[in-house]
N, C-alpha and C positions, 0 to 999 in steps of 0.2 A: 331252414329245415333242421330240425334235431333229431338226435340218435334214435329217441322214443318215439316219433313220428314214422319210424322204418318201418314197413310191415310185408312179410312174403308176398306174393302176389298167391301163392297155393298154400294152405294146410294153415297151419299157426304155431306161433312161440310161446312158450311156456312161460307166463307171468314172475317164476324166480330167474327167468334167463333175460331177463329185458332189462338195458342198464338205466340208470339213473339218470333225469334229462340233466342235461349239459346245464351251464350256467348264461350261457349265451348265444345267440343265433350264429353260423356259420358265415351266413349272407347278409347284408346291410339292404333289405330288400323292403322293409318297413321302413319309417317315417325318415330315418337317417339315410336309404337309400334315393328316396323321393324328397328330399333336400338336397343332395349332391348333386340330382339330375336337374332341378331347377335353379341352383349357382350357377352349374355348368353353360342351362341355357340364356340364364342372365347377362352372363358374360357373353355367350355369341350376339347377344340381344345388343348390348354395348360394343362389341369391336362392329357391329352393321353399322351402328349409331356414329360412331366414330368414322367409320368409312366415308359416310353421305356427308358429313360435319367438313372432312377433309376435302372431299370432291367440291365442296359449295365454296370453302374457303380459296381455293386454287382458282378458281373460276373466280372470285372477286380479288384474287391478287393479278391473276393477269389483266382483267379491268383497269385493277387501280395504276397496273406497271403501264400497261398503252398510254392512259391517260398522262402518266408522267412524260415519256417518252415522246407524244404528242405535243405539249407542252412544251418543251425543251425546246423541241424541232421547230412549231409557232415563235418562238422566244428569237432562236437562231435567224429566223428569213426576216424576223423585222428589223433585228439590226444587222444582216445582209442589205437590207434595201437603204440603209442612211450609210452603208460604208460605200455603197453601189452610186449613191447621188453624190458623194462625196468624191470619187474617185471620176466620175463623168464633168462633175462641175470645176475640179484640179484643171483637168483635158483643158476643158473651153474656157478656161482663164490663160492657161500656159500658152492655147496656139494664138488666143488676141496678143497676146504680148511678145508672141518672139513672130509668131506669122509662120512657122514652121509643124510642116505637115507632121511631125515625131510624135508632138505632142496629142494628137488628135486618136491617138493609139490605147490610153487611156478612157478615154473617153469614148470611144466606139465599144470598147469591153464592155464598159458599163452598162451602155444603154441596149446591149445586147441581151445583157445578162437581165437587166429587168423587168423584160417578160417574161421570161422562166418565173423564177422567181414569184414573181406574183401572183400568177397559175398557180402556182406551190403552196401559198401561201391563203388562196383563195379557197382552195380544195381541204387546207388543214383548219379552217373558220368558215364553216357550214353558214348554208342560206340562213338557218335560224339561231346561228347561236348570237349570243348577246354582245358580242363583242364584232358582229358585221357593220356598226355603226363608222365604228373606230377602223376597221380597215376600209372601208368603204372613200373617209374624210382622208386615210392618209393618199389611195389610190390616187385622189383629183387632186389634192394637192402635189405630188410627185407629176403628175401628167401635166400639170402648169409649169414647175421645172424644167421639166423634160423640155416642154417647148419655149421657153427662155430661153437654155439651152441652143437648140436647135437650128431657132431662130439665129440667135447670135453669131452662129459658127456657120452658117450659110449665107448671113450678110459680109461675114468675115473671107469668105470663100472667092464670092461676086465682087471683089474688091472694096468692098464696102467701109472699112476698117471705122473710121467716125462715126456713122450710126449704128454700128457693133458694141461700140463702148461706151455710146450716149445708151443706149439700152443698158450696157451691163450696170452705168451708172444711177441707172432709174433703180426705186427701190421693188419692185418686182421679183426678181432672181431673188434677194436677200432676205428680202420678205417670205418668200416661202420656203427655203430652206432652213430659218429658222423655225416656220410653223412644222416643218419635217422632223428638225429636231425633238420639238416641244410633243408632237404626237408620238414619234418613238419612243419617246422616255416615259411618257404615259402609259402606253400599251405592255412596255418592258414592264412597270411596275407591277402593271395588274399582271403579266403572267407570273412573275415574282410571285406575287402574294397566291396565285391559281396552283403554281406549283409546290410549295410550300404547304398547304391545303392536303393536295395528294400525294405527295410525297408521305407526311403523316398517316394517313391513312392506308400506304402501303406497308407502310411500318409497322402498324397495328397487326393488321392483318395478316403480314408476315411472323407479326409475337403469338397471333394465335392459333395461327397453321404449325408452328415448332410446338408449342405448350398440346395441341391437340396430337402431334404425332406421338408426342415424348407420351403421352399420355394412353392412345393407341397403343404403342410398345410395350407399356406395362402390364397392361391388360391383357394381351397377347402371353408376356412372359407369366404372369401370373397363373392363368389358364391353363400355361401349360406343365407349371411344378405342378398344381393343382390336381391335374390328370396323371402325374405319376405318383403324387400323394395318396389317389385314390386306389390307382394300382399297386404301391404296395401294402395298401393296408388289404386290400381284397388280395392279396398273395397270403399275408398270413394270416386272415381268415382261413383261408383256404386249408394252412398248414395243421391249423388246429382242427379243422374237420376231419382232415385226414387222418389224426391221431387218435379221435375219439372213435371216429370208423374202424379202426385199428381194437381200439378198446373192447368193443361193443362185438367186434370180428372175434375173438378172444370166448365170450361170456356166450356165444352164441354156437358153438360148433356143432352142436347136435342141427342145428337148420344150416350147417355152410354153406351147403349149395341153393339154398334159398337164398340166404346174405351175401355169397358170391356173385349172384345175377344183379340184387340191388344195389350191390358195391360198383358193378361193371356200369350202371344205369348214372351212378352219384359222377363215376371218373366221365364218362362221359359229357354229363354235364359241368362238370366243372373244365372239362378241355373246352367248350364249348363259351362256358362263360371268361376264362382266361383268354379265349382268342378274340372274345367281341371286347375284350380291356385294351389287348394288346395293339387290337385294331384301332381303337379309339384313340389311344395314346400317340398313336402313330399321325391317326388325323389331326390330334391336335398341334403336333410337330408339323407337319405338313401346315398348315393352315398359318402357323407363325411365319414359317419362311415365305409360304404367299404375300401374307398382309407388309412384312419387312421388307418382300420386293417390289409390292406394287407401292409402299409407300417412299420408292425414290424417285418412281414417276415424279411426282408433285414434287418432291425438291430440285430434281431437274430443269422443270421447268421454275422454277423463282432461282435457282444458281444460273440458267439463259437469262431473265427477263435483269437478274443483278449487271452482267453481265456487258447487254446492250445500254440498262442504265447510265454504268461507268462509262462505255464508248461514246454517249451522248452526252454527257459531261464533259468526258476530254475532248470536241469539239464546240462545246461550248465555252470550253477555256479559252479554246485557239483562238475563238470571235472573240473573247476579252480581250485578249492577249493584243489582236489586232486592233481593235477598237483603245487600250491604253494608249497605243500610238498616237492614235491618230485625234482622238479626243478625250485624254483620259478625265475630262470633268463632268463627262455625260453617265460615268461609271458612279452609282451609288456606293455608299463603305457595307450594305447589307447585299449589296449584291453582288458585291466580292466575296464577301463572307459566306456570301450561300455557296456560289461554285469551289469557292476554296478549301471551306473548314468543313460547312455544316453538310453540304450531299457526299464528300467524301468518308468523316465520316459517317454516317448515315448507312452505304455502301461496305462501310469496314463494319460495322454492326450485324448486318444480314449476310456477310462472309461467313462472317464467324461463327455464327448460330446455322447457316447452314452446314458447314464444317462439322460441327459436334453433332449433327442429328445427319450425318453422313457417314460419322464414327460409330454411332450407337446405330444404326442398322446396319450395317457391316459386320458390327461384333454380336447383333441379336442373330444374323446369318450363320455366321460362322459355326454358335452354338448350335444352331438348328443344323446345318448342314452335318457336324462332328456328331448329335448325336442320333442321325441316322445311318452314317458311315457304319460299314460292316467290320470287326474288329479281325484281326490276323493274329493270331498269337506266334511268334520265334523267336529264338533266341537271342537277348539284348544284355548287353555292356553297358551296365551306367556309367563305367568310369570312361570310358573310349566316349561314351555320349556325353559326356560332364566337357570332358577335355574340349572337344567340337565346339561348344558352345561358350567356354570361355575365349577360347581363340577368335570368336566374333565380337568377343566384347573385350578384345585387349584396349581400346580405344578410351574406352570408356572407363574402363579399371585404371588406365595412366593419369585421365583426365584426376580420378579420385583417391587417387594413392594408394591405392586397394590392393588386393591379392584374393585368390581363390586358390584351398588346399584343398586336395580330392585324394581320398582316401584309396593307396592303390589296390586294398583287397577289398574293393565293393563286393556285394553277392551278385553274379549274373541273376537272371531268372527269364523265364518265357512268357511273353504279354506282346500288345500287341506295340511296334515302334514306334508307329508315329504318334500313340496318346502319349506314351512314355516320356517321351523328346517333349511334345509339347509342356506336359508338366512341370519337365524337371525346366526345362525353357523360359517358362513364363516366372518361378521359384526365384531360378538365381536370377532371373535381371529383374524382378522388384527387389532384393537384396543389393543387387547395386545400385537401383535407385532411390534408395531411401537407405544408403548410405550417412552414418554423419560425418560430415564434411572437415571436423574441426578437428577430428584425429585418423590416424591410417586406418582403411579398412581394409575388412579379413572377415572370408566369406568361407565356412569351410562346411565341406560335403563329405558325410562317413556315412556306412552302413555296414550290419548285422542282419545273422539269424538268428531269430527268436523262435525255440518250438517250430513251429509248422508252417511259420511266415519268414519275408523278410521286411526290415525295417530300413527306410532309410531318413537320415537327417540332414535339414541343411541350415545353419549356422549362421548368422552373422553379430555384426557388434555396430549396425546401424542405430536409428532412432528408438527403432522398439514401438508399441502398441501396446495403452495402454487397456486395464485388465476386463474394464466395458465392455471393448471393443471387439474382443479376440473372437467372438462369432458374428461378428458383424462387419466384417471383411468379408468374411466368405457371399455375402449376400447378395444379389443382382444390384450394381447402378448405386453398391454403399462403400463409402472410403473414409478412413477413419486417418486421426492428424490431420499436420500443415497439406492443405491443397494448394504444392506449390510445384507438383509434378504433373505433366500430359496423362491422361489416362479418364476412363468414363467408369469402371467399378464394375469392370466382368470380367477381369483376369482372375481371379481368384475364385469369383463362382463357377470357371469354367471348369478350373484347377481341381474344385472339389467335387462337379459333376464327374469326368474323366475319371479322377482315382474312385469314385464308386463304381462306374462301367468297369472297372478294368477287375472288379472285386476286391477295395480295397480300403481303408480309411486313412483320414488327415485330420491331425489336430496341430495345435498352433499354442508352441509358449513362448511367453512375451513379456517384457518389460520396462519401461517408457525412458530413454536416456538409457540403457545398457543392450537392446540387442534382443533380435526374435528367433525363432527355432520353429523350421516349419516341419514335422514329422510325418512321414506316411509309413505305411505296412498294406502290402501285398501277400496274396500267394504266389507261392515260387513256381505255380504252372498256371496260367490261368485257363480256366474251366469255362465248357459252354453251360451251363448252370448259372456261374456264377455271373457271365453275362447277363444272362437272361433275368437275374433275380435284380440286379443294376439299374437294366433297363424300366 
């Protein structure tokens, strides 16, 4: 709506009293507004897209995680049952030969234990799957053992002892324990290669549940500078409408009270339109910290299923472990390598990545949480706050031969504490973390009044940043130099959200091998205006 667009609702304005139209609309309500509304809903169109992508992926990671774990578990009870025949057929060799009841104590364990077992084993290789052949042929052959066995130690019982040992000399008993063998090590292989299979594939699927989160989070973070970009550009729209109202108020006084009613009509509408911004921005805020909470569901459950992996593992070590003993030539050198190197690390690989996409929603939280927090303005001490927080990093300053000088006439001023602290917080210890190492560092904090503000600086003789870079720190997820420090690249976009909430700016001089200067300026009261114009 433009100025010359005005008109009383009663009487009329006199054609020399009507000013000149503006140069530009007030409202983005033509083709640039109905653009921003369709990014906006593109993007929600994309974070749903993403959402369904991620719920689909989660559901085929737990798939592939069971299946591993099933696996494992199949792998484990078949060579439980050849340490199980091994340990029963010890038994019934030891009591033919000494005739002593001791020995028969093994041996009864065994044959205890493998019915269970089997059951187990039976229930984890379904009627149809393809590999019932192979437990099927190991069952009957272990059931021939079994009753070798048996046999032998019951003839041995009934005083039998000669036909005990002409039996155990027939080739029968050795006969099928070698076929037990020969079937185990079979069966082992294929689960080998079965698990190896899906292991892979849980792997993928875990690279592209992190790539779609990491991915998710951006488009969330994007959306939402996006809707404060929008709000402050419709803020000074706004400012400018209200000057030329101003102007037009002016040229018009013989009708005021006509253009006072339509003035009263325009603030209205613009309170109006300011609160559906204000409102919106806010959803957008809100909607972040939704999508960043419900997307730790889903890593929760793959940091469980990693979890129970690794515990499945480390008892199938123990069954190696055990099995080395007892026959360490039935052990392949790849199937060492699998339990040893490759599923370990494998397991260290989706740590890790769970780890950093654990980090990066935490810290996409944090921001959303901070900036819906309501601000306090009171009186704060930088230098009492400087001091505070060196004293948490004496450790660290020792470790780097550092030093922090804090200027003892800082200017107080009234803002709110805890953005403050966080600020200057987050300042000095990237300053001692990117420290250089190879001469003493010295990290020094001064501040002034400048005119109407106050300025403060903080100092060091670290690495520096070079001249590319200096607005590209500030950036969501962007880190500039050696990546040779912990961190994911929103300590400093937080740094410079906060000092504009607080109504303020930060700029950054820097220089690569000599040392960076991070500078802010505040007002020395903060204002609920200037809140509001932040937000």
């Amino acid at each position: 709506m433009t100025s010359a667009d005005v008109r009383p609702t009663t009487g009329a304005i006199p054609p020399e009293a009507e000013p000149a139209a503006p140069d530009a609309a007030p409202f983005s309500t033509g083709q640039a507004g109905r653009r921003d509304i369709l990014l906006m809903l593109a993007g929600l169109v994309l974070l749903v897209a993403v959402g369904a992508t991620l719920f689909w992926l989660v559901g085929r990671n737990a798939q592939f995680g069971a299946a591993v774990s099933r696996t494992l578990e199949t792998k484990g009870e078949i060579v439980r049952l050849l340490s199980l025949a091994q340990d029963a057929e010890t038994g019934q060799r030891g009591y033919l030969l000494t005739k002593n009841d001791r020995y028969l104590a093994p041996y009864r364990a065994a044959t205890s234990q493998l019915e269970g077992r089997l059951a187990r084993l039976d229930e984890l290789i379904g009627p149809d799957d393809p590999r019932r052949g192979d437990l099927d042929g190991l069952v009957a052959v272990l059931k021939a053992k079994l009753a070798e066995l048996s046999e032998t130690v019951e003839l041995q019982m009934a005083g039998k002892s000669a036909e005990a040992l002409a039996l155990v000399e027939t080739d029968r008993g050795r006969g099928a324990m070698r076929e037990i063998r020969q079937r185990v090590a079979e069966m082992t292989s294929r689960e080998d290669l079965l698990f190896a299979e899906q292991s892979a594939s849980l792997a993928r699927t875990s690279n592209w549940l992190l790539g779609v989160m990491v991915f998710g989070l951006g488009v969330a973070a994007l959306l939402a500078f996006a809707a404060q970009a929008l709000l402050r550009r419709q803020a000074r729209t706004l400012i400018v409408a209200q000057r030329r109202l101003e102007e037009s108020h002016a040229l018009l006084e013989q009708t005021n009270g006509q253009l006072a009613a339509l003035n009263r009509d325009l603030e209205a509408t613009v309170a109006e339109r300011m609160a559906d911004l204000v409102s919106a921005n806010q959803e957008i805020q809100r909607f972040a910290y939704i999508v960043s909470h419900d997307l730790r569901a889903p890593l929760v459950n793959v940091m469980g299923f990693t979890s129970e992996l690794d515990a499945t593992r480390r008892t199938l070590k123990e069954q190696f472990d055990v099995l080395t003993e007892v026959a360490p030539e039935r052990i392949s050198e790849d199937a060492r390598l699998a339990v040893e190197e490759d599923l370990p690390e494998a397991i260290g690989f989706i740590r890790a990545s769970t780890s950093k996409m654990d980090r990066l929603i935490n810290a996409i939280l944090s921001l959303s949480r901070e900036g819906r927090r309501v601000v306090t303005p009171e009186m704060v001490s930088p230098a009492e706050m400087i001091d505070a927080i060196a004293a948490t990093l004496r450790q660290q300053l020792q470790a780097a031969d550092a030093e922090i000088v804090i200027d003892p006439n800082l200017p107080t001023l009234v803002t709110d504490r805890m953005a403050i602290e966080q600020v200057f917080q987050n300042l000095v210890e990237n300053a001692v973390k990117y420290l250089d190492r190879s001469r003493p560092g010295r990290i020094v904090v001064r501040g002034r009044r400048i005119g109407a503000y106050v300025e403060y600086a903080i100092e060091d003789n670290g690495r520096g940043i070079d001249a590319k870079d200096h607005e590209r720190v500030f950036e969501l997820f962007r880190r500039a130099g050696a990546q040779d420090q912990p961190g994911e690249g929103l300590g400093l976009a937080f740094v410079r959200a906060t000092v504009r909430r607080l109504g303020g700016k930060i700029r950054l001089t820097s220089e690569a091998g000599v040392g960076s200067t991070f500078i802010m300026t505040f007002p020395p009261v903060l204002q609920p205006q200037a809140e509001s114009r932040a937000a």
